[in-house]
C-alpha positions in Angstrom: 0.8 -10.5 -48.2 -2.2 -9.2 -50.2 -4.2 -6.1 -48.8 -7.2 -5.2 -50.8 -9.6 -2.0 -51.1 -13.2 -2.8 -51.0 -16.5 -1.3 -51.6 -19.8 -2.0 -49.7 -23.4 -0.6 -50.8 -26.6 -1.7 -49.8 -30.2 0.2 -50.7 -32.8 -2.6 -50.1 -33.9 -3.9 -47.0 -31.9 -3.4 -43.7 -28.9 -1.6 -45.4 -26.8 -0.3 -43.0 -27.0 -4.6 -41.3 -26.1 -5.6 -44.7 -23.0 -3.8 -44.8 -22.9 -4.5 -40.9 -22.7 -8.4 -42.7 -19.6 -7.6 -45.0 -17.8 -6.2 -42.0 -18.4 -9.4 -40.1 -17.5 -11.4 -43.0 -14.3 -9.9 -43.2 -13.5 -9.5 -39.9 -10.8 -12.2 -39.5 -8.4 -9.5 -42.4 -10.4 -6.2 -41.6 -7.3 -3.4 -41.0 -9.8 -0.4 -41.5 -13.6 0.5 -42.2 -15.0 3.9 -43.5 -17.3 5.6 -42.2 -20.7 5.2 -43.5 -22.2 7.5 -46.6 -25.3 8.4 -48.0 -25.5 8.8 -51.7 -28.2 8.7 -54.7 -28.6 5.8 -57.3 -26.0 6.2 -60.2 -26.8 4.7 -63.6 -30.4 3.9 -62.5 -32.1 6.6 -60.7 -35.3 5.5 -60.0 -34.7 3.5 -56.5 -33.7 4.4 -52.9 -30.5 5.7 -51.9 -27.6 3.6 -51.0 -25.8 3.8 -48.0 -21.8 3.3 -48.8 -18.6 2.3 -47.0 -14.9 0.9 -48.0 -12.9 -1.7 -46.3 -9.2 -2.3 -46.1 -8.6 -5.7 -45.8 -5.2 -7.7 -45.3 -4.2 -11.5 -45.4 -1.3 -13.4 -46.5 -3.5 -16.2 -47.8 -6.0 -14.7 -50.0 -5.4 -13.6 -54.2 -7.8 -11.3 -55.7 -9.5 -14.1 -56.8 -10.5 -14.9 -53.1 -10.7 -11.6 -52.4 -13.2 -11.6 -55.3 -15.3 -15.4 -53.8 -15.4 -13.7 -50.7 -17.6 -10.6 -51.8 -19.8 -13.1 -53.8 -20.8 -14.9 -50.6 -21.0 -12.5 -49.1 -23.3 -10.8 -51.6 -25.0 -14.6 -51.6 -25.5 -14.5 -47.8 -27.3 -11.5 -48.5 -29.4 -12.8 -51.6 -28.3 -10.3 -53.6 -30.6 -11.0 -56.6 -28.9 -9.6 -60.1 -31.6 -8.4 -62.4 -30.9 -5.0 -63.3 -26.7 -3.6 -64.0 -26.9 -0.8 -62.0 -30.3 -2.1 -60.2 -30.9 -1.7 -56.5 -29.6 -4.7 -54.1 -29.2 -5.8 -50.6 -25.2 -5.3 -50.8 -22.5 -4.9 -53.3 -19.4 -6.1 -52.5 -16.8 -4.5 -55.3 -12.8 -5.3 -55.3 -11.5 -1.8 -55.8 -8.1 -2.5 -55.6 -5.6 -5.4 -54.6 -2.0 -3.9 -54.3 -0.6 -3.3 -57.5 -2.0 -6.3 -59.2 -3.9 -5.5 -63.1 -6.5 -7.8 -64.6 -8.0 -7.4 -67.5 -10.5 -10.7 -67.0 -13.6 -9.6 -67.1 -14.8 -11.1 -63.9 -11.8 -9.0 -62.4 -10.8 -5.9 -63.6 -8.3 -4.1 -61.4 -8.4 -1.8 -60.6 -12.0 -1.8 -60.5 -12.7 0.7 -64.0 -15.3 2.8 -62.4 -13.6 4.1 -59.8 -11.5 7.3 -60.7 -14.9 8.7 -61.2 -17.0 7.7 -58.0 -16.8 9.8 -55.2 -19.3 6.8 -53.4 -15.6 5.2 -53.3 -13.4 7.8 -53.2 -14.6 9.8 -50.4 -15.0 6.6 -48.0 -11.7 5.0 -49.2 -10.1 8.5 -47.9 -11.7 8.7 -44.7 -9.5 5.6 -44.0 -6.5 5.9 -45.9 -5.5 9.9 -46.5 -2.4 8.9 -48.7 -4.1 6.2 -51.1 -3.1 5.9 -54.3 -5.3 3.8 -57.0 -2.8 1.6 -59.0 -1.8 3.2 -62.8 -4.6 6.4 -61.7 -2.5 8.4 -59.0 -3.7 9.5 -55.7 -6.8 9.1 -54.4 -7.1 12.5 -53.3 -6.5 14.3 -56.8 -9.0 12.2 -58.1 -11.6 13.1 -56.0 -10.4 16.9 -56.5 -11.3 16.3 -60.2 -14.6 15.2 -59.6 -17.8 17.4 -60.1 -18.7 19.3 -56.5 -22.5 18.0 -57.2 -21.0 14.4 -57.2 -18.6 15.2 -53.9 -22.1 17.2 -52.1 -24.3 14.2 -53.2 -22.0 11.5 -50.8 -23.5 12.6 -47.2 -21.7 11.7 -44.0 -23.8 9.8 -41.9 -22.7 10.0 -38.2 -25.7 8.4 -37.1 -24.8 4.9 -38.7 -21.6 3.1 -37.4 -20.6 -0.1 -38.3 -19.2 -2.3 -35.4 -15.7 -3.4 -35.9 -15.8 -7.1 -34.3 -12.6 -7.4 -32.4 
């Protein structure tokens, strides 16, 4: 069995259907999705703001390497254009975590590196799963309590956006 903690953002176009499309791609293994956030661009500032959410997904046939194909198409699906690290796109599908499994390849580093410091994961990843712990970092929670409050005040709840959980 091979659960997996994944990351959604979107800030171009229809955002909150793009992440609306991860969901659905990952509905056949979806165990949880986050609510949806509001946060600023990180690395570069200078384009809209993303909407954010984190999936829990679960399958007994699926590695982190398919965990990893499936984001791509998904990210395909949604011609996700890379020009720019850090640039804006349609939707950004990131493995965050796949139980307790390490890479250092670096198509697929896991734990995904950037998380102990992103409260545009942390926070949603919470929302669903109180007690999670990132693999060789420690809980989830303490690492969002280390965290800057401007970072934890710049991730805005959005009640207004849902994402449909296709049963």
């Amino acid at each position: 069995m091979s659960r997996a903690v994944l990351s959604l953002g979107s800030n171009l176009g229809d955002r909150l259907g793009f992440l609306q499309l991860a969901v659905d791609g990952f509905a056949d293994v979806l165990v949880a999705a986050s609510p949806v956030f509001e946060t600023e661009p990180w690395g570069v500032t200078d384009q809209p703001d993303f909407l954010n959410a984190v999936l829990v997904v679960q399958s007994s046939d699926v590695d982190e390497w398919g965990w990893l194909r499936r984001a791509q198409e998904l990210e395909r699906a949604a011609e996700r254009i890379r020009e720019q690290r850090w640039g804006p796109r349609t939707l950004d599908v990131d493995v965050v975590a796949v139980d307790g499994v390490r890479s250092e390849h670096p198509d697929l580093l896991l734990p995904h590196p950037g998380t102990p410091s992103r409260a545009t994961v942390l926070i949603p990843w919470l929302a669903v799963e109180p007690e999670a712990v990132l693999p060789g970092r420690g809980r989830v929670a303490a690492l969002r309590d280390a965290l800057p409050a401007a970072d934890l005040e710049a991730v805005r709840a959005r009640p207004d956006l849902a994402l449909r959980i296709p049963r």
